[in-house]
VOPAGU-2260 file (C-alpha; in pm, 1 decimal, decimal comma):
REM VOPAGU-2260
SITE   aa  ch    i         X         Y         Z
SITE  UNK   A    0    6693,5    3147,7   10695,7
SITE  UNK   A    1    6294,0    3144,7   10746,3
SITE  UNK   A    2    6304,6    3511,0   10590,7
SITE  UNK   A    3    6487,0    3409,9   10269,6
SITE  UNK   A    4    6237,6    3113,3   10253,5
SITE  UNK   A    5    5939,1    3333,4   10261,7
SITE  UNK   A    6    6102,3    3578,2    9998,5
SITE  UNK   A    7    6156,0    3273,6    9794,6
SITE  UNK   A    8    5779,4    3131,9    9854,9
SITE  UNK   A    9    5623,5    3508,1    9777,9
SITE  UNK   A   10    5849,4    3484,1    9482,3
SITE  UNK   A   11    5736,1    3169,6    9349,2
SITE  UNK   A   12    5354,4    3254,3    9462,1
SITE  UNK   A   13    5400,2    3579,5    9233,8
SITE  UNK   A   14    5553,8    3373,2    8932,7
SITE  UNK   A   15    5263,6    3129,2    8934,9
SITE  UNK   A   16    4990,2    3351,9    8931,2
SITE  UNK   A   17    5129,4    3519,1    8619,0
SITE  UNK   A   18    5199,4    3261,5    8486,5
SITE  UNK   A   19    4867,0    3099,8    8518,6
SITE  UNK   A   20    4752,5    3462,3    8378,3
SITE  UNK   A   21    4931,0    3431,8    8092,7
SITE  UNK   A   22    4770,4    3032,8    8036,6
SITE  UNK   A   23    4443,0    3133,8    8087,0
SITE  UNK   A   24    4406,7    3515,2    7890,8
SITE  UNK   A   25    4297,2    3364,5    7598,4
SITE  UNK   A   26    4247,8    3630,5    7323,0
SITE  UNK   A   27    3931,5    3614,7    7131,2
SITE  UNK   A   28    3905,2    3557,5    6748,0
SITE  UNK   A   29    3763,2    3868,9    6577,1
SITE  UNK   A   30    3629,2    3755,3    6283,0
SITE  UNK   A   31    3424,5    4034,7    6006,0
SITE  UNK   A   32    3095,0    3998,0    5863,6
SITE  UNK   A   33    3005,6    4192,4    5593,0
SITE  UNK   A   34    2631,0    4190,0    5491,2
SITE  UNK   A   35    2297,1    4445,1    5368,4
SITE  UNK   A   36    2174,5    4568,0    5679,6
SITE  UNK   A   37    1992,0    4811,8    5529,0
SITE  UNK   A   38    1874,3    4893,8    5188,8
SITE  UNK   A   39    1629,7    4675,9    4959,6
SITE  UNK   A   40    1814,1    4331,3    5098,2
SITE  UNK   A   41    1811,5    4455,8    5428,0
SITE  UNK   A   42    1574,5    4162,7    5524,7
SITE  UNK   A   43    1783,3    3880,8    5374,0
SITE  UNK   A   44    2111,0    4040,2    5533,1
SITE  UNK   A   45    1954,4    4048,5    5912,2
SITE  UNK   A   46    1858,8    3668,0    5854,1
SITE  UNK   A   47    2221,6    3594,6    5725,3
SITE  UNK   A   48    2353,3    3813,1    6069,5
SITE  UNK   A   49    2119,9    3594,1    6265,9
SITE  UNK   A   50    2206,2    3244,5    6167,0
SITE  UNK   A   51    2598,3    3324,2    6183,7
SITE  UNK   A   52    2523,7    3466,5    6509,4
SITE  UNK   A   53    2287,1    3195,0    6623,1
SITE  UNK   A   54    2631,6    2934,1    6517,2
SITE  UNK   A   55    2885,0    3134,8    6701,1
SITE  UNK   A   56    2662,6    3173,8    7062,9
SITE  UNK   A   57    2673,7    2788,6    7018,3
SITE  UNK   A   58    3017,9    2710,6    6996,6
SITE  UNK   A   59    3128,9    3004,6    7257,6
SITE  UNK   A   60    2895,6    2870,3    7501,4
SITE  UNK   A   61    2973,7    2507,7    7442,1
SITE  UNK   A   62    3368,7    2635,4    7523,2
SITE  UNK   A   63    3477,8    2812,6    7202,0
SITE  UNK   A   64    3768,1    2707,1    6993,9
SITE  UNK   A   65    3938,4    2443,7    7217,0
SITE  UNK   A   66    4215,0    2411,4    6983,3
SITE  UNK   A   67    4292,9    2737,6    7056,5
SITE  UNK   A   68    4276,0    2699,8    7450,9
SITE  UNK   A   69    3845,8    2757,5    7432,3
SITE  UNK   A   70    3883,1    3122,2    7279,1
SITE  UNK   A   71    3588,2    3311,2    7198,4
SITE  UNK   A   72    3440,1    3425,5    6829,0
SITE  UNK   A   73    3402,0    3787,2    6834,7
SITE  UNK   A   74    3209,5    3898,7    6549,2
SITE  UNK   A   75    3255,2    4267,5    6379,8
SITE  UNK   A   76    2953,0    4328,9    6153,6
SITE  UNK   A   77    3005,4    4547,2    5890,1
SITE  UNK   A   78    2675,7    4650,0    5690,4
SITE  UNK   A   79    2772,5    4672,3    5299,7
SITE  UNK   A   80    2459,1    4910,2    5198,3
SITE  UNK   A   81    2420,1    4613,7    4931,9
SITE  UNK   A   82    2676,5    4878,0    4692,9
SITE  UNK   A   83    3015,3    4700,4    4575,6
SITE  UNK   A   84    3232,1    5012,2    4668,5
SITE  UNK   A   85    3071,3    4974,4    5033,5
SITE  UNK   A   86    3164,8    4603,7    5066,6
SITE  UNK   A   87    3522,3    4713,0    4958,8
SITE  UNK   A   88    3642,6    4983,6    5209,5
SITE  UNK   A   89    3453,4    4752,7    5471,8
SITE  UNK   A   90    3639,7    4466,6    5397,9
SITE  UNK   A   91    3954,3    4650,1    5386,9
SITE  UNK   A   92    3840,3    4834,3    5720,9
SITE  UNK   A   93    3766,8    4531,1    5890,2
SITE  UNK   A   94    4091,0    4415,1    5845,4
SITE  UNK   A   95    4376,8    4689,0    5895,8
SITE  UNK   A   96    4140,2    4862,7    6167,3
SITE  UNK   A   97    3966,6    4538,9    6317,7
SITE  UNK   A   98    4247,9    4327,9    6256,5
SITE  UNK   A   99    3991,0    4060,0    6239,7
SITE  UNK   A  100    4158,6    3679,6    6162,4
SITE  UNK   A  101    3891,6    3630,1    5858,6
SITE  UNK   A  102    3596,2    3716,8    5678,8
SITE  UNK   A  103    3239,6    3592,0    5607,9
SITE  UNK   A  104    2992,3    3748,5    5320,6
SITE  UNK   A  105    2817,4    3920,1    5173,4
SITE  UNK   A  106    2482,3    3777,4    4997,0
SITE  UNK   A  107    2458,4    4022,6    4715,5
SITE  UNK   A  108    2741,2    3840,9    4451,9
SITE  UNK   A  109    2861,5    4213,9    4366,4
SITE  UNK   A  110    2990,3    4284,5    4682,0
SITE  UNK   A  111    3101,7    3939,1    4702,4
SITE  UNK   A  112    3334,1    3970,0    4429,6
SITE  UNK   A  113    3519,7    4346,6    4543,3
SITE  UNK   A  114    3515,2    4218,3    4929,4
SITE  UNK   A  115    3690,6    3900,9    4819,3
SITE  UNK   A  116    3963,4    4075,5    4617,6
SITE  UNK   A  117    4038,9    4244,4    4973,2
SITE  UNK   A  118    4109,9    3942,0    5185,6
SITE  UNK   A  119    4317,6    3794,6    4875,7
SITE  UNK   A  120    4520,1    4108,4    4876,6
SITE  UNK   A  121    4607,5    4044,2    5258,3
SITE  UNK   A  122    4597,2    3716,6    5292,5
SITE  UNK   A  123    4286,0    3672,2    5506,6
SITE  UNK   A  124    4048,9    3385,2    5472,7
SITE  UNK   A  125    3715,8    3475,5    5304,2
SITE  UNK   A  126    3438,2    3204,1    5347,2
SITE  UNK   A  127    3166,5    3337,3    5109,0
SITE  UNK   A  128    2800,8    3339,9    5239,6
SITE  UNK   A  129    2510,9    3308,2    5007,5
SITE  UNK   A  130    2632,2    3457,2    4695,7
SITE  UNK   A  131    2633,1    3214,0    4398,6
SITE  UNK   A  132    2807,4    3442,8    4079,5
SITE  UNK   A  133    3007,5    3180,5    3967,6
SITE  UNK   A  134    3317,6    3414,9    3861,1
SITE  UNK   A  135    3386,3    3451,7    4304,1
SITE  UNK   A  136    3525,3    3135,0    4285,6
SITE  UNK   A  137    3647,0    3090,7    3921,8
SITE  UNK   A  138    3975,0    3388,7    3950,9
SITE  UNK   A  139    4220,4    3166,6    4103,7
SITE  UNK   A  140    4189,2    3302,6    4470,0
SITE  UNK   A  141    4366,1    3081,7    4719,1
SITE  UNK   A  142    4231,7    3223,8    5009,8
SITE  UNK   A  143    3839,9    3217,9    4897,0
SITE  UNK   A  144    3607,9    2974,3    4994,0
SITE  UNK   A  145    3255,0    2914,8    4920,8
SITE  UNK   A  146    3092,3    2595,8    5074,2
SITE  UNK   A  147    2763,1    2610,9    4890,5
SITE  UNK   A  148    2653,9    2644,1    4527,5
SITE  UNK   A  149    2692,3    2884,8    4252,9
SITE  UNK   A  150    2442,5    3033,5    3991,5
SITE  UNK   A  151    2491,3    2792,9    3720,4
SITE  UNK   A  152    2472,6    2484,7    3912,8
SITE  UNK   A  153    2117,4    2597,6    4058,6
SITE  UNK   A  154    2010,2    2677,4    3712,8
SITE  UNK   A  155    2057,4    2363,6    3573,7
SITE  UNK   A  156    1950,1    2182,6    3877,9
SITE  UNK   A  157    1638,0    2383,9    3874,0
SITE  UNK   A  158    1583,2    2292,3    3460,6
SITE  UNK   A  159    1697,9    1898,7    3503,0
SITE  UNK   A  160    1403,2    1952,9    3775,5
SITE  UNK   A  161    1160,7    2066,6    3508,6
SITE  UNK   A  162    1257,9    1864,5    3220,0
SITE  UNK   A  163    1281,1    1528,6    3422,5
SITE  UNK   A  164     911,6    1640,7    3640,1
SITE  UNK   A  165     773,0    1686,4    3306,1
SITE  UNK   A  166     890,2    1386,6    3117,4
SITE  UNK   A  167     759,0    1164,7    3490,7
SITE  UNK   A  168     408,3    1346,6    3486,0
SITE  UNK   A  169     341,1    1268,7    3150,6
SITE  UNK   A  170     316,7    1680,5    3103,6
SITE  UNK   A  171     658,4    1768,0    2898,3
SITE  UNK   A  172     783,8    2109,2    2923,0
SITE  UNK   A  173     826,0    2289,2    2567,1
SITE  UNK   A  174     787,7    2643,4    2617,9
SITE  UNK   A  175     961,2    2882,6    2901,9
SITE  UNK   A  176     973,2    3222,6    3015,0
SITE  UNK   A  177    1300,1    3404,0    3117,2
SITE  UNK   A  178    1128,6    3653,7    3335,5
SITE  UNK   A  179    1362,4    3875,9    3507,9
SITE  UNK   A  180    1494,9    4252,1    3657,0
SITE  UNK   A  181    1773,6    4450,1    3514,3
SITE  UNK   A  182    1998,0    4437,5    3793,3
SITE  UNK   A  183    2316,1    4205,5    3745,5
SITE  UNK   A  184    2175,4    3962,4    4024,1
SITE  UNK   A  185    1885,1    3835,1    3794,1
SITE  UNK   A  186    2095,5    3889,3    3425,2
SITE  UNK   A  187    2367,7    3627,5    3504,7
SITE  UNK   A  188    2128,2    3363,8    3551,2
SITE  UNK   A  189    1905,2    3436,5    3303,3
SITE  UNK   A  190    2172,3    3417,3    3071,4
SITE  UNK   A  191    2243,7    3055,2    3232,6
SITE  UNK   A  192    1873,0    2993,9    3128,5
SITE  UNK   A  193    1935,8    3047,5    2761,8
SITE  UNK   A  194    2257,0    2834,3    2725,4
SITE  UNK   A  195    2127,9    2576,4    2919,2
SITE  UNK   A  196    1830,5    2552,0    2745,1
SITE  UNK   A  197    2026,7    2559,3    2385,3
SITE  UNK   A  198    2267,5    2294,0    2505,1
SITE  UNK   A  199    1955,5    2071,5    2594,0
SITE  UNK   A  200    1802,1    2101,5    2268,2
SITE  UNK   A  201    2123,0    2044,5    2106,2
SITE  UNK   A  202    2152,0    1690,4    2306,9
SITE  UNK   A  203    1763,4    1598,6    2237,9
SITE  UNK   A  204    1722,4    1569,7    2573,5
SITE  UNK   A  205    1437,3    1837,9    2552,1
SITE  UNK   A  206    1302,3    2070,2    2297,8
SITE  UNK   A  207    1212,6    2378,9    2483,5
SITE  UNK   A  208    1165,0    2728,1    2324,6
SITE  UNK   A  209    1158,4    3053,8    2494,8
SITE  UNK   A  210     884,8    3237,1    2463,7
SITE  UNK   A  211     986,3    3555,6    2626,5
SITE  UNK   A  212    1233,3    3667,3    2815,5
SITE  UNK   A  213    1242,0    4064,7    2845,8
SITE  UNK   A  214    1335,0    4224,2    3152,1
SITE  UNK   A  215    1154,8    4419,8    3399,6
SITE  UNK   A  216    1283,6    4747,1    3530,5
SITE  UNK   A  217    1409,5    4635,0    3946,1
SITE  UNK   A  218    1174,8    4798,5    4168,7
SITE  UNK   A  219     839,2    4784,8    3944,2
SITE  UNK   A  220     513,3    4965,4    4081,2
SITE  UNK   A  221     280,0    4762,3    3794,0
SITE  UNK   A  222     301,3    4461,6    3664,1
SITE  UNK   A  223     -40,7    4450,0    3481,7
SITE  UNK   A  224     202,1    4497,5    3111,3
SITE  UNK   A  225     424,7    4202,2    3185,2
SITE  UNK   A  226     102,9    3948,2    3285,0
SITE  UNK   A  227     -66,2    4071,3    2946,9
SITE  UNK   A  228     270,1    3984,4    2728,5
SITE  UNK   A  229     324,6    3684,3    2938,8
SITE  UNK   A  230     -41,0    3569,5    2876,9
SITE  UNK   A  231       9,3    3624,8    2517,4
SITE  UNK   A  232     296,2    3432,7    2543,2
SITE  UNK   A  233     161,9    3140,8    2665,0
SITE  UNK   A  234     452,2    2952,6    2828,3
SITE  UNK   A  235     437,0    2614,2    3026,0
SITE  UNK   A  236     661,0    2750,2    3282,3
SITE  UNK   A  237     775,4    3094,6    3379,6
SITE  UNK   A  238    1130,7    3111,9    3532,5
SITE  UNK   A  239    1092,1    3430,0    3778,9
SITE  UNK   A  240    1474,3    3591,7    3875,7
SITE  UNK   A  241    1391,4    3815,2    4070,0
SITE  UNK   A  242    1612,6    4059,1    4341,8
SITE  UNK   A  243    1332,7    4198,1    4541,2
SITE  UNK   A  244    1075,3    4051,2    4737,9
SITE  UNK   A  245     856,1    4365,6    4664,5
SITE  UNK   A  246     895,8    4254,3    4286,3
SITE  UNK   A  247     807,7    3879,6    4312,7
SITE  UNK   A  248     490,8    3958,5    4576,2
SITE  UNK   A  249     333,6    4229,6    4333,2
SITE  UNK   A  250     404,7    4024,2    4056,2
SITE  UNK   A  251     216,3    3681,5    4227,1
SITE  UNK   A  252     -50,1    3931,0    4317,3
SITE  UNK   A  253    -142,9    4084,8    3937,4
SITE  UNK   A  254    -101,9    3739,1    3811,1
SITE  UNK   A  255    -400,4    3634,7    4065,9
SITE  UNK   A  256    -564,0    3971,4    3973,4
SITE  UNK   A  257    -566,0    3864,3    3593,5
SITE  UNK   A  258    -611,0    3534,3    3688,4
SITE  UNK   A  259    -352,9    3390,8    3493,1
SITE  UNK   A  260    -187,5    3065,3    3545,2
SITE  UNK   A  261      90,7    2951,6    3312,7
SITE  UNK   A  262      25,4    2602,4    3157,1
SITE  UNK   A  263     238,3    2400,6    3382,4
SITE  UNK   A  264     370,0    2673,4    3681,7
SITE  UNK   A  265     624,4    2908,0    3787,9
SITE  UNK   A  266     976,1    2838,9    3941,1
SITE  UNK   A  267    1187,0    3118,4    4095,6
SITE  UNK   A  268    1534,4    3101,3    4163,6
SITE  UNK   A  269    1686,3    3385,8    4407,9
SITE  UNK   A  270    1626,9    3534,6    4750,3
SITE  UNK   A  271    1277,7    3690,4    4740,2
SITE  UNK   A  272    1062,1    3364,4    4738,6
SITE  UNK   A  273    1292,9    3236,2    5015,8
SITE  UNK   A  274    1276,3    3499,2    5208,9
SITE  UNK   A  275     974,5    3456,3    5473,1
SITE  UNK   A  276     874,2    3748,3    5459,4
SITE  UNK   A  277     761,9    3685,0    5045,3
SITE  UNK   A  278     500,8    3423,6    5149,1
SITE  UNK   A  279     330,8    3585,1    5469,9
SITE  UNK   A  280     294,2    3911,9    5228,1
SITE  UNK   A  281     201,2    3716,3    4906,0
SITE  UNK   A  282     -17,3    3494,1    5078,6
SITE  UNK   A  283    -221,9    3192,8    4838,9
SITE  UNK   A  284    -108,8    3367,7    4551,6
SITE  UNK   A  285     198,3    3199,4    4542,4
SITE  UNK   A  286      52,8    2848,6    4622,7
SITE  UNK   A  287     214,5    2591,8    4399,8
SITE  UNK   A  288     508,6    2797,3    4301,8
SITE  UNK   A  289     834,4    2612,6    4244,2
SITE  UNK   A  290    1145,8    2758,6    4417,4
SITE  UNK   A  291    1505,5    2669,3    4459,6
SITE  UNK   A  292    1580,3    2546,5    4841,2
SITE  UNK   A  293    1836,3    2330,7    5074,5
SITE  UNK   A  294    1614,7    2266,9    5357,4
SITE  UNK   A  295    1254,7    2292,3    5537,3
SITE  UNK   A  296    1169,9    2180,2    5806,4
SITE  UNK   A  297     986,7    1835,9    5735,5
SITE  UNK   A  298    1362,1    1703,1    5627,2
SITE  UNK   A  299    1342,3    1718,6    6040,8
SITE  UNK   A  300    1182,8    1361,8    6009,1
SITE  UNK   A  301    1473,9    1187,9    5877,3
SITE  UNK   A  302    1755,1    1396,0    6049,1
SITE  UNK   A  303    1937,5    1321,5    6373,3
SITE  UNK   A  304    1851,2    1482,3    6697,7
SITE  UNK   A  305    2096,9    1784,3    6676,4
SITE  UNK   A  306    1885,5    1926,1    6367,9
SITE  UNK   A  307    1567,3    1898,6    6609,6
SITE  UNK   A  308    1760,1    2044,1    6860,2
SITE  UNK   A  309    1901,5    2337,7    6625,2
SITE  UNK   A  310    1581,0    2447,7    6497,6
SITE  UNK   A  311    1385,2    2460,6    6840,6
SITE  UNK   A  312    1712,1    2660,5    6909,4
SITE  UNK   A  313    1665,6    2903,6    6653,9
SITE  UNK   A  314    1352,0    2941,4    6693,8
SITE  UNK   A  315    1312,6    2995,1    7010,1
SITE  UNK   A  316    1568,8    3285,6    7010,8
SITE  UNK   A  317    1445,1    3464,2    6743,0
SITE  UNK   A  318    1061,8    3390,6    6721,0
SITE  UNK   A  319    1062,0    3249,8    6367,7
SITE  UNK   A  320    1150,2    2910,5    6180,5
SITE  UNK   A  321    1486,0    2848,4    5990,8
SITE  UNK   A  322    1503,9    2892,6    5640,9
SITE  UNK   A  323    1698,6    2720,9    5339,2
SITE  UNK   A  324    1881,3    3068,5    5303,0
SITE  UNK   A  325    1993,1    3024,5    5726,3
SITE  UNK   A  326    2065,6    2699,1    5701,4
SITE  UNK   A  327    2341,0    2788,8    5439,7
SITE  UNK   A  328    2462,4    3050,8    5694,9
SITE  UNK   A  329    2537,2    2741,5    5900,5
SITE  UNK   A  330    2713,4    2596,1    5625,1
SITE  UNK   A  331    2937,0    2862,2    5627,4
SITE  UNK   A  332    2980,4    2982,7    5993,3
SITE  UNK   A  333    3084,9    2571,6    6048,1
SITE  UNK   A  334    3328,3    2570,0    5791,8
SITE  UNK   A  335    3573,1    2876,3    5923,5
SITE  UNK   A  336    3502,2    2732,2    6285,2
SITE  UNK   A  337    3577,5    2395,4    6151,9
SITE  UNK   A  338    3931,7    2563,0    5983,4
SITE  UNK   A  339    4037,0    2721,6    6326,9
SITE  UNK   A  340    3980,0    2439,1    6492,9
SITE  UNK   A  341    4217,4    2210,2    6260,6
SITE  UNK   A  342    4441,4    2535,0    6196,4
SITE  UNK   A  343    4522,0    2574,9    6594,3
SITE  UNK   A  344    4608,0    2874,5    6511,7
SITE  UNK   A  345    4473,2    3244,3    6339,3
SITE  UNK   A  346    4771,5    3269,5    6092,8
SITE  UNK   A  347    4604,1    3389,0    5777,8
SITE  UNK   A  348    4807,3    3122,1    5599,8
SITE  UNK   A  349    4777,5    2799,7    5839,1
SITE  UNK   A  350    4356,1    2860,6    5892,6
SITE  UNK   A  351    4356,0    2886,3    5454,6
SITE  UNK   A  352    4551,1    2564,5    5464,2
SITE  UNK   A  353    4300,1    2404,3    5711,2
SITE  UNK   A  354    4002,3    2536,8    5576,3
SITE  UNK   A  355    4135,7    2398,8    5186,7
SITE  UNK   A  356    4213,7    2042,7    5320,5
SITE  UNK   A  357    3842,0    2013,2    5514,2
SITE  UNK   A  358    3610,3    1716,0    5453,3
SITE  UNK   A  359    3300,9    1778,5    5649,0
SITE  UNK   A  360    3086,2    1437,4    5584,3
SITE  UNK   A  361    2866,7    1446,4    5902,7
SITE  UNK   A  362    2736,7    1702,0    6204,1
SITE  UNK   A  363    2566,3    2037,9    6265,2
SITE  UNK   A  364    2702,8    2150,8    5923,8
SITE  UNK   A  365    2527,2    1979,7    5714,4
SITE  UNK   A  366    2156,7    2085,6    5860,0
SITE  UNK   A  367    2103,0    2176,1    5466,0
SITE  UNK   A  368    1963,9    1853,7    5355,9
SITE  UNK   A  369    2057,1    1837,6    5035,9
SITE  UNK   A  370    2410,3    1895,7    5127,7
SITE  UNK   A  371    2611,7    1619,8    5187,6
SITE  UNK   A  372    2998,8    1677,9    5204,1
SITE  UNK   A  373    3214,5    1974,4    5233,3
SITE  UNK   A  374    3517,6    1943,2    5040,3
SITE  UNK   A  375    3719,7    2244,0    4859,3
SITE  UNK   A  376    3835,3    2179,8    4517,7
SITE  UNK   A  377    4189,8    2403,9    4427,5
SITE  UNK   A  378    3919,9    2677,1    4327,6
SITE  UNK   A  379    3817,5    2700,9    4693,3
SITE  UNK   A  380    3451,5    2558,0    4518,0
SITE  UNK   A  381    3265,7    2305,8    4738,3
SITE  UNK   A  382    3159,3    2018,9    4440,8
SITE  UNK   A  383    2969,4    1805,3    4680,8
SITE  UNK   A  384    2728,4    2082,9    4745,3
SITE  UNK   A  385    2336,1    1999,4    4675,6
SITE  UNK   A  386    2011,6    2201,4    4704,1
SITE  UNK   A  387    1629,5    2108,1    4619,0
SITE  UNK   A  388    1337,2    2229,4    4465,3
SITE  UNK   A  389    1015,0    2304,1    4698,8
SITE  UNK   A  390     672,0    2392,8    4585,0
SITE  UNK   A  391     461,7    2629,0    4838,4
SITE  UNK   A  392     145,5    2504,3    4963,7
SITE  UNK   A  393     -90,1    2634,4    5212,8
SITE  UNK   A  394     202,1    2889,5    5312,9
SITE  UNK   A  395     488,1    2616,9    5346,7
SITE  UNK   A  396     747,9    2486,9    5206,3
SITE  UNK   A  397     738,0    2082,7    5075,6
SITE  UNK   A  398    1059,0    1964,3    4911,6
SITE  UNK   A  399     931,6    1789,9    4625,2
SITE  UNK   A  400    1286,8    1716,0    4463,1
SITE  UNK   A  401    1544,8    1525,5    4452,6
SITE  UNK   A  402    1363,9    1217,8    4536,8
SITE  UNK   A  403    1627,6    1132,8    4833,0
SITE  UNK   A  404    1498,9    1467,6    4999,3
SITE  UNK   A  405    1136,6    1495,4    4889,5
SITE  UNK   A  406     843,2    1513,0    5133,8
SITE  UNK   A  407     692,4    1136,2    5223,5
SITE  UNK   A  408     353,8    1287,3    5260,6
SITE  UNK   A  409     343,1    1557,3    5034,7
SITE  UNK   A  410     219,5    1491,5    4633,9
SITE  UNK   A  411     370,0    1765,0    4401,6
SITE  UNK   A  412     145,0    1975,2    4199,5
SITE  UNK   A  413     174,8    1937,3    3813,5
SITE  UNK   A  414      45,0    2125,5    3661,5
SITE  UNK   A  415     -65,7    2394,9    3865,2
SITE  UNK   A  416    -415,3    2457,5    3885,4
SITE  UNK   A  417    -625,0    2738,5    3712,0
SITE  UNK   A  418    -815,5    2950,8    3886,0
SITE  UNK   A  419   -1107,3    2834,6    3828,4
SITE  UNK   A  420   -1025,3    2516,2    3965,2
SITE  UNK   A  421    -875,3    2601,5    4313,3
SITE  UNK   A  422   -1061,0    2590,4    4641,3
């Protein structure tokens, strides 16, 4: 009798411990990045890598997906070369080889748009990080999501920003110029430029011409012909689209060679004058340039403690402040970590269900400033989504617009200064 009862106790021992096994071996949650880690972008991609990164270490330390029993992220980066084709067999890599759950990506809006036609195909969530081509969003995808803006919306943001500056400074803006590469980055918005500014006039809310607008070959070694047509030109303000950081610092440096100042500034929509690396190698050239942004760090000062607590994080680990560009990173890491947490599960189907029916109003997410509410509209389009305009001074950022965002301390520039008249 006392054997059969200590058969039947190493028997139940044995059936607890597996089971407990079987609780507690928790798979992880593979989940692709696709981004430029090398090439031209190279710098803006191993930012991007770094602030989804910098997310995921949070919420796998702080006991990972608890829906999901506290399973880890595991992220597979994929580096897209910045070429379409690339982003493609990637995407479709990271999926039938990886088997990852979903995907994240992929700055450059070209490779946006092939990589997302993958995860449609399957039926694997795609939240979209950085690119703003407003056609990713516009194709009827179900399982595509992009939390932050797209090209158009910036573009009219950024010319509400001038026309409304102007008419408050008592210096109206009349004349622009559309100056911008050849690559497809730079020609979609430039084209935004002209219809916006057409559709203006038409309303009388403004009576802007363009002045110029010719593009630049992408990659230019002298800029000395452009300043000459755009000093002949004479423009209040020069919109600069521009895809390379190389581009936008040799341009800032001929203008100060020449030193030429339009009559009112520049303002720059795209990824070189955000990326850090464009004002340390620029330097006071670019002082009182006008940029498109969703966060510095003086919005710090009317932010809750997290935000304090995230950018001492940041910068801690990786030597270097956060930037708009990483702050939208966040945007999008939080949302697909927000989805698997509601979806309780890595069904392509249930996390594109949870991610759709989201409504982010408060917390880490929304460390962009100007953004404040994710929801996704049937196009998988966040319509709550906001974003500033800075001016640099003194090599910093100072969000000078909208007025609910804009630095307390800080007095924009308008117009900018000549040469002639700076310290």
């Amino acid at each position: 009798m006392k054997r059969w009862v200590l058969i039947v106790s190493g028997v139940l021992v044995l059936f607890l411990l597996a089971s407990a096994t079987t609780v507690f071996a928790v798979e992880p949650i593979k989940v692709g990045v696709i981004l430029p880690l090398s090439g031209p972008t190279a710098t803006i991609g191993q930012y991007a890598r770094e602030g989804i990164e910098f997310i995921v270490d949070r919420v796998n330390a702080d006991g990972g997906i608890k829906s999901l029993g506290g399973a880890k992220i595991v992220l597979v980066i994929a580096d897209s070369r910045g070429q379409p084709e690339t982003g493609m067999s990637e995407a479709e890599r990271l999926i039938l080889r990886e088997k990852v759950v979903a995907l994240m990506g992929c700055f450059q809006s070209g490779v946006t748009l092939t990589a997302t036609t993958v995860a449609e195909k399957y039926g694997v969530p795609f939240v979209v990080v950085l690119a703003t081509a407003d056609q990713i969003t516009e194709r009827g995808y179900k399982f595509v999501f992009r939390p932050h803006g797209t090209a158009s919306f910036d573009q009219q943001l950024l010319l509400n920003f001038l026309i409304s500056t102007g008419n408050q400074m008592g210096r109206k803006l009349e004349s622009i110029a559309i100056l911008s590469d050849t690559t497809e980055g730079t020609q979609v918005p430039a084209k935004f430029w002209r219809q916006f500014i057409k559709e203006a006039n038409e309303k009388k809310t403004a009576n802007i011409k363009i002045v110029y607008d010719e593009p630049y070959p992408y990659g230019a070694t002298d800029f000395n012909p452009v300043v000459l047509k755009l000093r002949n030109a004479k423009p209040d303000v020069i919109v600069l689209l521009a895809a390379s950081v190389s581009d936008a610092t040799l341009l800032a440096k001929t203008m100060a060679m020449q030193r030429f100042t339009p009559n009112i500034g520049l303002i720059s929509f795209g990824g070189p004058t955000l990326d850090p690396t464009f004002i340390a190698a620029a330097g006071k050239n670019a002082d009182y340039w006008f940029t498109v942004q969703g966060w510095t760090k003086d919005l710090l000062q009317s932010q809750p403690k997290w935000a304090t607590e995230m950018f001492e994080g940041y910068k801690k680990k990786y030597g270097k402040d956060l930037t708009g560009d990483v702050c939208k990173t966040f945007l999008s890491t939080y949302t697909l970590i927000y989805g698997l947490e509601k979806a309780k599960s890595t069904d392509g189907k249930k996390l594109r269900d949870a991610i759709a029916s989201l409504d982010i109003k408060e917390g880490p997410a929304l460390l962009v400033g100007t953004t404040r509410r994710v929801q996704f509209g049937p196009d998988g389009q966040n319509p709550h989504y906001g974003t500033g305009v800075a001016q640099i001074f003194n090599g910093e950022y100072k969000m000078v617009w909208p007025d609910y965002v804009k630095v307390a301390n800080y007095k924009i520039v308008w117009p900018e200064p000549q040469w002639r008249d700076r310290k």
